[in-house]
C-alpha positions in Angstrom: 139.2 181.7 70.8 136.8 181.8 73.7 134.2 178.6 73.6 130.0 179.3 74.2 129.9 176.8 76.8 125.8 177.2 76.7 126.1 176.7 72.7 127.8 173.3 73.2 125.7 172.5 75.9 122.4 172.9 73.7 124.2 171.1 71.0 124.5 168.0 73.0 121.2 168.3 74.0 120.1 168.1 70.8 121.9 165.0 69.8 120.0 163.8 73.0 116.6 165.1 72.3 116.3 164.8 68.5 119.1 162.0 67.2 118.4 159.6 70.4 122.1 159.7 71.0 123.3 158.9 75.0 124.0 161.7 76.8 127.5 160.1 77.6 128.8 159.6 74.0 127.0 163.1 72.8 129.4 164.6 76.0 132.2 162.7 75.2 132.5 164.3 71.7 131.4 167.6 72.7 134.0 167.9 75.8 136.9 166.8 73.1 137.2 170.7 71.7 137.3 172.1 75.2 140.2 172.2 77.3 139.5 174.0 80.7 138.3 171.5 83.7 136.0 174.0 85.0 134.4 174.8 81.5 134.0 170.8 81.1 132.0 170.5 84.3 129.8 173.3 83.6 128.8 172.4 80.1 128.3 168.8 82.2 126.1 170.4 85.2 123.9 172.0 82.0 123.7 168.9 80.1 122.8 166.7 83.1 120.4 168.7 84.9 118.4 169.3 81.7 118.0 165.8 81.3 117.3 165.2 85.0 114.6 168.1 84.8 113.3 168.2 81.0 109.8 167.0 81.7 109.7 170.0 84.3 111.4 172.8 82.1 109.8 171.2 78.5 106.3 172.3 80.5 107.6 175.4 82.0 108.8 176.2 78.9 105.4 175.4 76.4 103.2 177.7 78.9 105.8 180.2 77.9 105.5 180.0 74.5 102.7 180.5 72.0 103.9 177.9 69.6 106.1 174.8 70.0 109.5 175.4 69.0 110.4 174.1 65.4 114.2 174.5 66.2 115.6 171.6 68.1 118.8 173.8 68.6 116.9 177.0 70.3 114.5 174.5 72.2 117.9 173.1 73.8 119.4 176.5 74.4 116.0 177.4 75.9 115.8 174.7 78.5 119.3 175.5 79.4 118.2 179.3 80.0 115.5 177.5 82.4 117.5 175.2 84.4 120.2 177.7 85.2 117.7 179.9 86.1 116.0 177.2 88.4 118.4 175.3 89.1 121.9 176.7 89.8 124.1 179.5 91.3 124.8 181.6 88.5 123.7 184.9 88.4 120.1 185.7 86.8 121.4 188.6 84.8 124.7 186.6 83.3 122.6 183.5 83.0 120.1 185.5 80.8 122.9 187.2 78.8 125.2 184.4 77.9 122.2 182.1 76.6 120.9 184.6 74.9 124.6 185.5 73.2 125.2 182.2 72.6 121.9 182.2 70.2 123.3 185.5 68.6 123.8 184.0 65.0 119.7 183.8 64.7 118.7 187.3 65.0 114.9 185.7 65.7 116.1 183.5 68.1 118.0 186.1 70.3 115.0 188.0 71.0 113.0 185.0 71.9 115.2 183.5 74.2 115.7 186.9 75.6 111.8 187.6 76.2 111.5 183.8 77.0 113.7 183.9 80.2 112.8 187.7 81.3 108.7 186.6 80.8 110.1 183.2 83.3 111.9 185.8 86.0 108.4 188.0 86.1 106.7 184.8 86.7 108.2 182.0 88.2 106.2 181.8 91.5 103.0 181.2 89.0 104.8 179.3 86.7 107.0 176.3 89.3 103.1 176.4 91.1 101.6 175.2 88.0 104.4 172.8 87.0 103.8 171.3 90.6 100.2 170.5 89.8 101.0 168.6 87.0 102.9 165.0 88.3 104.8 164.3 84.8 106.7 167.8 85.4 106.3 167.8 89.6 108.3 164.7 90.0 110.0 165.3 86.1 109.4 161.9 84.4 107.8 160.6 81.4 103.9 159.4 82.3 104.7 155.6 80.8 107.0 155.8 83.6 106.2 156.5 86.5 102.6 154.3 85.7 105.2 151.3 85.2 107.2 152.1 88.6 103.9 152.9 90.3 102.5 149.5 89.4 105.5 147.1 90.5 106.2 149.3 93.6 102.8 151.3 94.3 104.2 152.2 98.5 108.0 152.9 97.1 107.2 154.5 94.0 107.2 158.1 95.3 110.6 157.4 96.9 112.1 155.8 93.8 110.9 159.2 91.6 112.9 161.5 94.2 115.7 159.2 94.3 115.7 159.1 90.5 116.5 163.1 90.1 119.0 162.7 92.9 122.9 163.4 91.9 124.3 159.4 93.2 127.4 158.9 95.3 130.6 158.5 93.5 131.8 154.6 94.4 134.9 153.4 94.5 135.9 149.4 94.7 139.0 148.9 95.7 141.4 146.5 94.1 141.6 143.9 97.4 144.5 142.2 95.2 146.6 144.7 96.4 145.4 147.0 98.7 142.6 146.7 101.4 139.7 149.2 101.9 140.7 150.1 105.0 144.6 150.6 104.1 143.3 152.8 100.9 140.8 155.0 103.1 143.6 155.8 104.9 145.6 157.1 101.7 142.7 159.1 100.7 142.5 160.4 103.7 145.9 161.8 102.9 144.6 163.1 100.4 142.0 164.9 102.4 139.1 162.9 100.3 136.1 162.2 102.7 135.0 158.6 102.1 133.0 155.5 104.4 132.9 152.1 104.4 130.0 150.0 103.3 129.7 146.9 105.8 128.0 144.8 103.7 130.3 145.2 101.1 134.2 144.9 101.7 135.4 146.9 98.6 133.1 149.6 98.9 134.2 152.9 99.2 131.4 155.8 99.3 133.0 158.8 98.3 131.7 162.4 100.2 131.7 164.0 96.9 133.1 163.1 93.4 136.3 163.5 92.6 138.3 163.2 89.1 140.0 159.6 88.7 143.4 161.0 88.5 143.5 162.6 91.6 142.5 159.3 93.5 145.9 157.8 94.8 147.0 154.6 92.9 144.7 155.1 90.0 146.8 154.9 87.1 148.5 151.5 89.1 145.3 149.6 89.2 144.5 150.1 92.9 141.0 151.4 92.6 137.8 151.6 90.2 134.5 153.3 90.0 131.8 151.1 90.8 128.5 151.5 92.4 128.0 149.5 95.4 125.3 147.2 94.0 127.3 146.3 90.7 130.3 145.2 93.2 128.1 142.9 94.4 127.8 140.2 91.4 131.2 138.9 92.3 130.7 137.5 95.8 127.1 136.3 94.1 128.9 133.6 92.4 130.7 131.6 95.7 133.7 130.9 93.3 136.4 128.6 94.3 140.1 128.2 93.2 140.9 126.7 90.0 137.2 127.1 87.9 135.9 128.4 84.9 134.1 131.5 84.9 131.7 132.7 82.1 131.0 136.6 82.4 128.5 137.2 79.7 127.2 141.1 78.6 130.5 141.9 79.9 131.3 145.3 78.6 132.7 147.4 79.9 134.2 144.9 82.4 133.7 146.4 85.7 132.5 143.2 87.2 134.9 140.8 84.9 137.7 142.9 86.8 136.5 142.4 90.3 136.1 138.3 89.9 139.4 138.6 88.5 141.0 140.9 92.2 138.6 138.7 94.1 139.9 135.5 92.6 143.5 135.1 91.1 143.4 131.3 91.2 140.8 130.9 88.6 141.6 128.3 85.7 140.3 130.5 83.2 137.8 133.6 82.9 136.0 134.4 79.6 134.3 137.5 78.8 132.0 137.8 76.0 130.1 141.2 74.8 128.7 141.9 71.2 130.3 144.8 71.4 133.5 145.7 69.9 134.3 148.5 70.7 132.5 148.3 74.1 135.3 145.3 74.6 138.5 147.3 74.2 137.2 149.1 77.2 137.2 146.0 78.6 140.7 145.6 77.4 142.0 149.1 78.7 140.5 148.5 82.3 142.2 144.9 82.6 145.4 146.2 81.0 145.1 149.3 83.9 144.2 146.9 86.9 147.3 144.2 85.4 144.7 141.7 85.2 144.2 138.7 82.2 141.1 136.6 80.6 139.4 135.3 78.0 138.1 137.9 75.9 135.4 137.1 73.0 133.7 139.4 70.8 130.1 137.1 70.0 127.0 137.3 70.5 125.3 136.1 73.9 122.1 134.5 72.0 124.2 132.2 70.1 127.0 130.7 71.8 127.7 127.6 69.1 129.7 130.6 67.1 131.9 130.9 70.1 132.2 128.6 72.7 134.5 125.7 72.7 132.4 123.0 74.3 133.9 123.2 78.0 131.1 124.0 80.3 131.9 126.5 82.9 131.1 126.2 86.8 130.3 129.8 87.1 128.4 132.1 85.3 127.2 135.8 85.4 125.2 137.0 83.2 124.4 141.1 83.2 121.5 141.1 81.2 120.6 143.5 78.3 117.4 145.9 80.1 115.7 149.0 80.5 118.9 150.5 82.9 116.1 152.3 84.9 117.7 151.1 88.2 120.2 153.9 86.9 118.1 156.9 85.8 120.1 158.8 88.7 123.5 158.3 86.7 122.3 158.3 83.1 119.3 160.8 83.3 118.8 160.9 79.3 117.5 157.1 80.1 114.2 159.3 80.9 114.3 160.9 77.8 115.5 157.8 75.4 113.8 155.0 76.6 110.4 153.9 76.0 107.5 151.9 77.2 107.3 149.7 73.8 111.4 149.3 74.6 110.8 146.7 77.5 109.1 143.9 75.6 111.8 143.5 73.2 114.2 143.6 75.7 112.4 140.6 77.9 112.5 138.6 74.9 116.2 139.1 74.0 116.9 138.3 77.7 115.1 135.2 77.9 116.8 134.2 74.7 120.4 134.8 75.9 119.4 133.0 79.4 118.2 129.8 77.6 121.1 130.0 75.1 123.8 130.5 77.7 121.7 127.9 80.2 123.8 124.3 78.5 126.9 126.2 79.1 126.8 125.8 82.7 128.4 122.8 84.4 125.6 120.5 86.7 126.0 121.9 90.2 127.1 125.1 88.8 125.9 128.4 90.1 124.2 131.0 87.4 123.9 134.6 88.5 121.5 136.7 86.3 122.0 140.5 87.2 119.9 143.7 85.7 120.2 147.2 86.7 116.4 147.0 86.4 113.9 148.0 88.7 110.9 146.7 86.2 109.3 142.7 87.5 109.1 141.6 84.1 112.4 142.0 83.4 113.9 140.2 86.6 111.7 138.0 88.5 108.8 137.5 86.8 111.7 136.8 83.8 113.4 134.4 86.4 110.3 132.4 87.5 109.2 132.1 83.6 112.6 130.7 83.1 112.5 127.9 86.1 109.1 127.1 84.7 110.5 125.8 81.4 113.8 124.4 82.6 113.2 121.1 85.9 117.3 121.2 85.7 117.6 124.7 87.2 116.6 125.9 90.6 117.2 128.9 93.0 119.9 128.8 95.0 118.6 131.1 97.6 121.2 133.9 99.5 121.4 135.7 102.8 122.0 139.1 102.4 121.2 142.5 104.5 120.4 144.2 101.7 117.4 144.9 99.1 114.2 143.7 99.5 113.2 139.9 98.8 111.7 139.2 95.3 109.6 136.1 94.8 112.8 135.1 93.4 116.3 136.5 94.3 116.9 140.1 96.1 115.8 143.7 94.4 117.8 146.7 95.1 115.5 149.7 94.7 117.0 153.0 93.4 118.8 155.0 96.7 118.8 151.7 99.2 121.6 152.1 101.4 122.8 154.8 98.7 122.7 152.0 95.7 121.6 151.7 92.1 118.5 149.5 91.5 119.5 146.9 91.1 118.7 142.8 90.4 120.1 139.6 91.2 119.3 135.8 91.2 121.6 132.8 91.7 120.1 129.5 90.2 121.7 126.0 90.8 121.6 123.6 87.6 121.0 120.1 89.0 
């Protein structure tokens, strides 16, 4: 039986747009029932770039119609009429057929989507020109948005928007416990995958254009993982020497637990905590892949008494809980989920888990707090309200040739030197 790749497409979409589902797990089901590789991607281009470009097509899409659209289902197929219309290389004629086939078990809807996306081919010139005069839909983001990244970063702002709707580079870090960067290039280059260096960051590998895991060489044996350049950061962050304890808290799904643990096989002991169960047994499956061990503790971050056995650690990362909007270029649905009454609460549980994890660390040992946040409040205005209340903590400043310097620590902005936005700050407990 042949699949209505546009039918599955709006159907995650709608778990998106109406149940507030992530875009990931939505696709992850979805892609379960269908087995051809070219099928999955384009039912993934679909989902993706209607997320990336909702605010855009939703307006597009209301000038088009007389009436909102009760039917979450045939308001998803809709937008993905628009953006393959707008958007991608597929014929005008079969993009206008399929979508409209794939709505053929509503009579009603057929002929809407059918006069909807004929009515947009008569008038696109009118209709993108209009869509460009209004900013929400020019630069396709919610209005509490781009207010928020327009106030921290009033001269970037415009930069971080474009970079926000950009596809990102696929990253790979490469396991240094057993192969070096320059030795694994080489293999891909076997391979006849296009990759470069970063200089600033010795397991970086920036991928020309993304490629399925399995057909990177060593993969299965733990050789390489997918990380963006900023996240690989975090480990060298720390300064860890040989036999310490290491405290990676908000570890799920364990990218950065797994590159302490390449970085640094002599450590006494690395624990891993995430409140997450079933976020951990990623973290299980990636150390079990890479042949690597710690520590791993389902708990909660906030309250450590219910899990930590009283032996203070010299090292600690913490990831913090936050908005994710350094990553709006990976997880476009962030635009669509997230919202301006989400960052308070989020503040508040990350001052919480920073003052509950704060007693944990040894004297002279080195905190690293890390968000893939662009927002102040949530990394160094969060940062100088915590050194305000604790006179045994202080910044431990670093060099580093990239970001921009914060008040406190380094911020990454979305699409620097091809990262994430990203946060970090080292503090020193005296």
């Amino acid at each position: 039986m042949s699949i209505n790749t546009r039918l599955i497409a709006a159907s995650v979409l709608t778990q998106v747009l109406q149940n507030g589902q992530s875009l990931t797990s939505a696709l992850e089901k979805a892609l379960q029932v269908v087995e051809g590789g070219k099928d999955q991607a384009f039912i993934q281009a679909l989902c993706y770039g209607v997320c990336r470009y909702y605010h855009r097509l939703d307006f597009i899409l209301n000038e088009l119609l007389d009436k909102p659209l009760k039917d979450n289902n045939i308001k998803a197929l809709a937008l993905v009429g628009l953006y393959q219309l707008n958007f991608m290389r597929v014929k005008p004629h079969a993009a206008v057929s399929e979508t409209v086939f794939a709505a053929r078990k509503k009579p009603w809807a057929k002929a809407l989507i059918n006069a909807l996306l004929r009515a947009y081919l008569r008038e696109q010139e009118r209709l993108e020109r209009k869509a460009d005069q209004v900013y929400s839909a020019a630069i396709s983001h919610p209005v509490w948005l781009i207010q928020q990244i327009t106030q921290d970063w009033p001269e970037q702002a415009q930069a971080i928007l474009l970079e926000n709707n950009r596809q990102p580079p696929m990253v790979l870090r490469v396991n240094v416990a057993k192969i070096t960067a320059e030795a694994y290039l080489q293999k891909l280059s076997e391979q006849d995958i296009g990759a470069r260096v970063v200089d600033f960051c010795l397991s970086a590998l920036i991928l020309d254009k993304p490629v399925a895991v399995e057909l990177l060489p060593g993969f299965a044996e733990g050789w390489v993982s997918v990380q963006d350049t900023a996240a690989q950061l975090a480990a060298g962050l720390l300064d860890i020497q040989a036999e310490q304890r290491v405290l990676d808290v908000c570890a799920a799904p364990g990218g950065k637990t797994a590159h302490i643990l390449e970085r640094h096989p002599l450590l006494k002991e690395l624990v891993a905590v995430d409140n997450d169960a079933s976020r951990m047994q990623r973290v299980t499956e990636n150390l079990q892949r890479l042949q690597l061990s710690a520590t791993l503790i389902v708990g909660d971050a906030a309250n450590p008494e219910e899990w930590w056995d009283g032996q203070v650690f010299d090292r600690i990362l913490l990831d913090a809980p936050c908005s994710a909007l350094g990553v709006v270029r990976r997880h476009p649905d962030i635009k669509l989920l997230r919202r301006a009454e989400d960052i308070k609460p989020l503040q508040c549980l990350q001052s919480n888990i920073l003052t509950a994890i704060w007693p944990l660390l040894a004297p002279s040992g080195l905190l690293v707090y890390a968000t893939c946040s662009i927002l102040k409040q949530e990394n160094e205005l969060q940062i100088q309200a915590f050194l305000a209340q604790h006179p045994d903590a202080v910044e431990a400043p670093f060099l580093a040739n990239w970001g921009t310097v914060a008040n406190i620590g380094r911020q990454i902005l979305t699409g620097d030197l091809a990262m994430d936005g990203f946060y970090y700050a080292r503090l020193r407990k005296l």
